[in-house]
KEFITOR-5656 format. One record per residue (C-alpha): x, y, z. Coordinates in steps of 0.25 Angstrom, whole numbers, padded with zeros to 4 digits, always signed. Each point is the difference from the previous one (the first is absolute). Layout:
# KEFITOR-5656
XYZ
...
//
This chain:
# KEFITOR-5656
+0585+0447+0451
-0004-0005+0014
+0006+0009+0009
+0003-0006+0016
+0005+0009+0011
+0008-0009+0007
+0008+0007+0012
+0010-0007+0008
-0002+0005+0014
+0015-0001+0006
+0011-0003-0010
+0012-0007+0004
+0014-0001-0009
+0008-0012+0008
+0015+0002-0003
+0007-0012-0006
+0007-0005+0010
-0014-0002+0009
-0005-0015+0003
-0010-0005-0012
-0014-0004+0004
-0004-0014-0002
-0007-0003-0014
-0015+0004+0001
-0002-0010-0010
+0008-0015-0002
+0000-0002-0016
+0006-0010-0008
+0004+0002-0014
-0001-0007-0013
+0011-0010-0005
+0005+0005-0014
+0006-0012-0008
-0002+0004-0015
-0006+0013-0006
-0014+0003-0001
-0003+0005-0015
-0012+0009+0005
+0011+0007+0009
+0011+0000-0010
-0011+0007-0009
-0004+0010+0010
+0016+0004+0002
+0001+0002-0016
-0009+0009+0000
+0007+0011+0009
+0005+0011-0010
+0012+0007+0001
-0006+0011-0007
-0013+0002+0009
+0010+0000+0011
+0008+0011-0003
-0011+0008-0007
-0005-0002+0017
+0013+0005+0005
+0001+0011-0009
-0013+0004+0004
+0002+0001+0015
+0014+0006-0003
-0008+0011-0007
-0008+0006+0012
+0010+0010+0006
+0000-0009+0014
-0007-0010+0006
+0002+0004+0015
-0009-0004+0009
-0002+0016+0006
-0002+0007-0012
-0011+0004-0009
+0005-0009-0012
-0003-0012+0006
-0014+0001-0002
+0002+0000-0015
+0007-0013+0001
-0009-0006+0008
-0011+0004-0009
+0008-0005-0012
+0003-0013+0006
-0015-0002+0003
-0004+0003-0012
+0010-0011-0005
-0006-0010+0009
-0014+0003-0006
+0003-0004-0013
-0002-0016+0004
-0012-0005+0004
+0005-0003+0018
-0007-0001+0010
+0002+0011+0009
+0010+0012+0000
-0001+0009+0013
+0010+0010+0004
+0004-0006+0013
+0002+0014+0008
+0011+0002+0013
+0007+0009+0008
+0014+0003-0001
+0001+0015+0010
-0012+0008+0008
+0000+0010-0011
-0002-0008-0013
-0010-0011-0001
-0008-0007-0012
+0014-0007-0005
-0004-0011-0008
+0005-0013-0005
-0007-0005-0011
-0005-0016+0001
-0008-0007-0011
-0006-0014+0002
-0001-0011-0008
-0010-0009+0006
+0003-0016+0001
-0009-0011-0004
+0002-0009+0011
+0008+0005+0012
-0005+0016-0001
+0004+0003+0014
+0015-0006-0003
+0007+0011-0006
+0013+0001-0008
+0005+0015+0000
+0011+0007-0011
+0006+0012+0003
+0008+0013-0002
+0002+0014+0006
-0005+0011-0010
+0008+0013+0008
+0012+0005-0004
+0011+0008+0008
+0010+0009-0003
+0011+0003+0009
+0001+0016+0004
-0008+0011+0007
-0012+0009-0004
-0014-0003-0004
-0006-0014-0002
-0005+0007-0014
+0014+0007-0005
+0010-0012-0001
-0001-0009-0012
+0000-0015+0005
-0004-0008-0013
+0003-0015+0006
+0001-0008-0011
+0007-0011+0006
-0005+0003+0015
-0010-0003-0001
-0007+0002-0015
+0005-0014-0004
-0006-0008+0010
-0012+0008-0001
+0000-0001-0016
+0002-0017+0004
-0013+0000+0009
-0008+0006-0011
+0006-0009-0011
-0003-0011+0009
-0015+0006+0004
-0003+0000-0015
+0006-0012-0003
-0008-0009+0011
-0014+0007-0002
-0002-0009-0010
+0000-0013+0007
-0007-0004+0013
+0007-0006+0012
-0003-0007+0011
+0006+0009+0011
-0005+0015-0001
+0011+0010-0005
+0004+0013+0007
+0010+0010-0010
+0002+0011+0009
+0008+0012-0003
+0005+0005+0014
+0002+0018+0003
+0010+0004+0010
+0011-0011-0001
+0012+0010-0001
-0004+0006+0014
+0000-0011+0007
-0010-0013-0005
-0013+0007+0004
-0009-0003-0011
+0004-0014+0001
+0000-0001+0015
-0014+0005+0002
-0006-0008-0011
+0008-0013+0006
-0003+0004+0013
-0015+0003-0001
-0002-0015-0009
+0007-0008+0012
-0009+0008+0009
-0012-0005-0008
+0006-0014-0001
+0002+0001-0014
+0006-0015-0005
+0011+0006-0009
+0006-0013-0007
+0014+0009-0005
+0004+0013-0002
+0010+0002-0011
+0007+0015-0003
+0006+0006-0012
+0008+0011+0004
+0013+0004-0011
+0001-0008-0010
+0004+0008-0012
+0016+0002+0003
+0011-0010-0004
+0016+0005+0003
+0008-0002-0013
+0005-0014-0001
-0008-0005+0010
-0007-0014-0002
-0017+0003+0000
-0004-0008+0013
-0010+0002+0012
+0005+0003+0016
-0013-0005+0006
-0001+0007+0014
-0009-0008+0011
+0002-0004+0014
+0002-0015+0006
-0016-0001+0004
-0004+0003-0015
+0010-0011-0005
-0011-0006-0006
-0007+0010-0008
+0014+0002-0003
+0004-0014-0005
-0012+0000-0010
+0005+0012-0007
+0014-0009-0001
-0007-0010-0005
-0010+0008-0009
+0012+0008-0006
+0009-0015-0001
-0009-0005-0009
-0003+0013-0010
+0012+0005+0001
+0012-0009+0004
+0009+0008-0006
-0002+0013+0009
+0007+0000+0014
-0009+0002+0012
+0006+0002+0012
-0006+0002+0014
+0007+0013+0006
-0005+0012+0008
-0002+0014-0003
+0014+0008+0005
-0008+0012+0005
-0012+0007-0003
-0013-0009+0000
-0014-0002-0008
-0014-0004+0001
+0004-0016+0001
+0003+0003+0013
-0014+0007+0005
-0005-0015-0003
+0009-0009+0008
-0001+0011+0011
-0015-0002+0000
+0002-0015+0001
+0000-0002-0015
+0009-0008-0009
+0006+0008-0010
+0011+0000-0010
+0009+0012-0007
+0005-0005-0015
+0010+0013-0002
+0009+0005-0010
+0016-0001+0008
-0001+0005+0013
+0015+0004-0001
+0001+0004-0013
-0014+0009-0001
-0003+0011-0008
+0008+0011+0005
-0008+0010-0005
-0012-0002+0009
-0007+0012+0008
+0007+0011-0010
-0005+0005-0014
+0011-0011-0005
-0011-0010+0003
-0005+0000-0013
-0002-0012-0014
+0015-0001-0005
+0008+0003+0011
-0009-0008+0011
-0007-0009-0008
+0008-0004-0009
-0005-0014-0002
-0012-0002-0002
+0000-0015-0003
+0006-0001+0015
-0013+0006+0003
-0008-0009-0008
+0008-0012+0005
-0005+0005+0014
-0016+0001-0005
+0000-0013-0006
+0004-0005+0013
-0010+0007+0009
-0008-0003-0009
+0000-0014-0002
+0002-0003+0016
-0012+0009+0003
-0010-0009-0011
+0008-0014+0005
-0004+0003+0015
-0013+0006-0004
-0003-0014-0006
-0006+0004-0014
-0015-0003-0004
+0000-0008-0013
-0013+0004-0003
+0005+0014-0003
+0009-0004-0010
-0005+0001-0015
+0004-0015-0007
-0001+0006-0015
+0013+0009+0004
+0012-0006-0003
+0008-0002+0013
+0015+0006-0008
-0008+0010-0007
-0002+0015+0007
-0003+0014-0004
+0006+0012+0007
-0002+0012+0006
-0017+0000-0003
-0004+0011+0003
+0009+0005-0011
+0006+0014-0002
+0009+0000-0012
+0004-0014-0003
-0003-0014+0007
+0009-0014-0003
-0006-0013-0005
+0009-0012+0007
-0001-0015-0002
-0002-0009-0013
-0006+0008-0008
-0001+0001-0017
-0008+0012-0002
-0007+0011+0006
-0012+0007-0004
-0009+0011+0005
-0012+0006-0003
-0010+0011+0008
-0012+0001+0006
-0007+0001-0014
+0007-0012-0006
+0010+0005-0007
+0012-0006-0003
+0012+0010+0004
+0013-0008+0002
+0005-0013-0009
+0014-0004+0006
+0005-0015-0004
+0015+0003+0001
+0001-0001+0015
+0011-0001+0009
+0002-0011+0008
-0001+0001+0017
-0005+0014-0002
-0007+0010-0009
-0003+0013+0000
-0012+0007-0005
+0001+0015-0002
-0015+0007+0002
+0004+0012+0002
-0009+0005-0012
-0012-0008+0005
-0010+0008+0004
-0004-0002+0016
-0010-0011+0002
-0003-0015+0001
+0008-0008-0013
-0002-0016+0001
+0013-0005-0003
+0001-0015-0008
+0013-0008+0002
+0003-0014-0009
+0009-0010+0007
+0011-0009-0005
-0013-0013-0001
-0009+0010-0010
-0009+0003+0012
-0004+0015+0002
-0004+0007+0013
-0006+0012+0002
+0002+0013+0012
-0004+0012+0003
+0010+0010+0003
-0003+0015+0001
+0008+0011-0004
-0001+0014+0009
//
């Protein structure tokens, strides 16, 4: 890991209401008129279970508030999360928030692009957590599942998913400390890149997304101001065209705020997919903020990946070289790395397996159709080469590698 001691020197947090800068940069963005198959692939591939197994995991540690002493554990966790896939660059990108504690970092990995490095488009979610009371940072459990473990578990999913390609435009997934407080991770690291001249293309947010009120239609309340209309306008048109059937609606958060709006205040366009801003979790910043009661959908958080996800790879503008021709484009296996169990989707007839001396350990011809699940959970850890057969008789092999 590369580690970069980037310190903001004067931190400033605008109020909403205060006038917006003009954009630093003027960008167009592209005209979706069908679907891509490479981006529909890419958006199959985001798995409900590595989501909540991420959720899970940052609910576990006793809090992630930014002042106390278990912070560090998530950061080191979600570094060594990062590591895994073969990036660029990850650096602890470190910032101020009082006199009296320094070295707060957000954590920032790169994804260098093939054709326009220095144009860069940036995901992105707070990893703190906040629990309403008094006492010591370290005494008050805040497990955040849905603020803000599932957009953090999203950003990773999609991190994961997209290390796998190239792009043309580099890619910044970023994982911001010190949001519940006031934005200040996001602020210094938005505000030190539009000090620097950084030529951010977009900035798009995940922040809630795991909570849906009983009886309530699964849509998206997309939160941007007028100047970003048309960042804005390409995730309406992104989202009409994979998903015509989910209501977007362009709204505005009723109180509260998030890292979106460290970009557009640094003269950056940026846009807020969120779960309803009305009817949001009421459990958030108590113990209540947990999988069941606050997330208690998880394919609302899914929904909201995919989406991210496929409008961060449309407007990064994906290198075709990267993309393997002998993989069929409906065909996907899922999670990899695997813990327990992965899932086999597409048009397959049979599945076999066999381990890194050959031998044959799996023989599965009766295989569900759209998905399949494949339990390994008596496989021993390593590298297994997995061999699927398609509806034509052909037969494609992948590595998966079970932890």
């Amino acid at each position: 890991m590369k580690k970069i001691l980037l310190v903001c020197a004067l931190l400033l947090i605008f109020c909403r209401t205060e006038a917006q800068p003009p954009l630093n940069q003027i960008h167009t963005y592209p005209s979706i008129t069908e679907e891509d198959e490479t981006v529909r692939y890419m958006m199959n591939c985001v798995s409900t279970d590595s989501l909540l197994h991420n959720i899970e995991r940052l609910s576990s540690f006793h809090t992630r508030r930014w002042d106390s002493k278990y912070i560090f554990d998530v950061e080191e966790w979600l570094t060594k999360e990062y590591e895994r896939y073969n990036f660029d660059s990850i650096y602890h990108h470190s910032f101020t928030v009082t006199d009296t504690i320094n070295d707060v970092d957000n954590i920032i990995v790169l994804q260098r692009g093939t054709k326009y490095p220095d144009e860069y488009v940036v995901c992105g979610a707070h990893y703190d957590s906040y629990c309403n009371g008094n006492g010591h940072p370290d005494s008050l459990r805040a497990p955040g599942a849905d603020d803000n473990a599932s957009g953090v578990a999203g950003i990773m999913e999609i991190a994961r998913i997209l290390s796998n390609y190239k792009f043309e435009r580099s890619i910044l997934y970023c994982n911001f400390n010190a949001e519940e407080v006031g934005l200040y991770g996001s602020a210094a690291f938005a505000k030190e890149c539009a000090d620097n001249d950084v030529d951010i293309v977009g900035y798009l947010n995940l922040d809630m997304t795991g909570y849906l009120k009983d009886d309530t239609e699964m849509h998206v309340d997309l939160l941007y101001i007028d100047r970003d209309s048309l960042l804005g306008a390409c995730f309406f048109n992104f989202a009409d065209i994979y998903y015509p059937e989910v209501p977007v609606y362009h709204t505005w958060i009723q109180h509260g705020d998030s890292d979106f709006s460290s970009f557009n205040r640094n003269g950056y366009a940026a846009i807020y997919p969120s779960e309803d801003v009305i009817d949001n979790s009421p459990y958030i910043h108590s113990i209540d903020d947990v999988i069941g009661l606050s997330v208690n959908n998880i394919s609302q958080s899914k929904l909201f990946t995919e989406l991210v996800l496929g409008v961060v790879a449309t407007i990064a503008g994906l290198d075709r070289t990267s993309i393997d021709e002998d993989i069929p484009i409906t065909m996907s296996i899922y999670p990899n790395p695997v813990d327990d169990h992965f899932y086999i989707q597409g048009d397959i007839v049979s599945v076999e397996a066999f381990n890194i001396t050959g031998q044959k350990i799996l023989h599965e011809d009766d295989i569900s159709v759209g998905r399949h699940r494949i339990d390994v959970s008596e496989w021993h850890k390593g590298v297994y080469i997995v061999c699927l057969k398609d509806k034509n008789g052909d037969r494609h092999s992948h590595k998966i590698v079970v932890k």
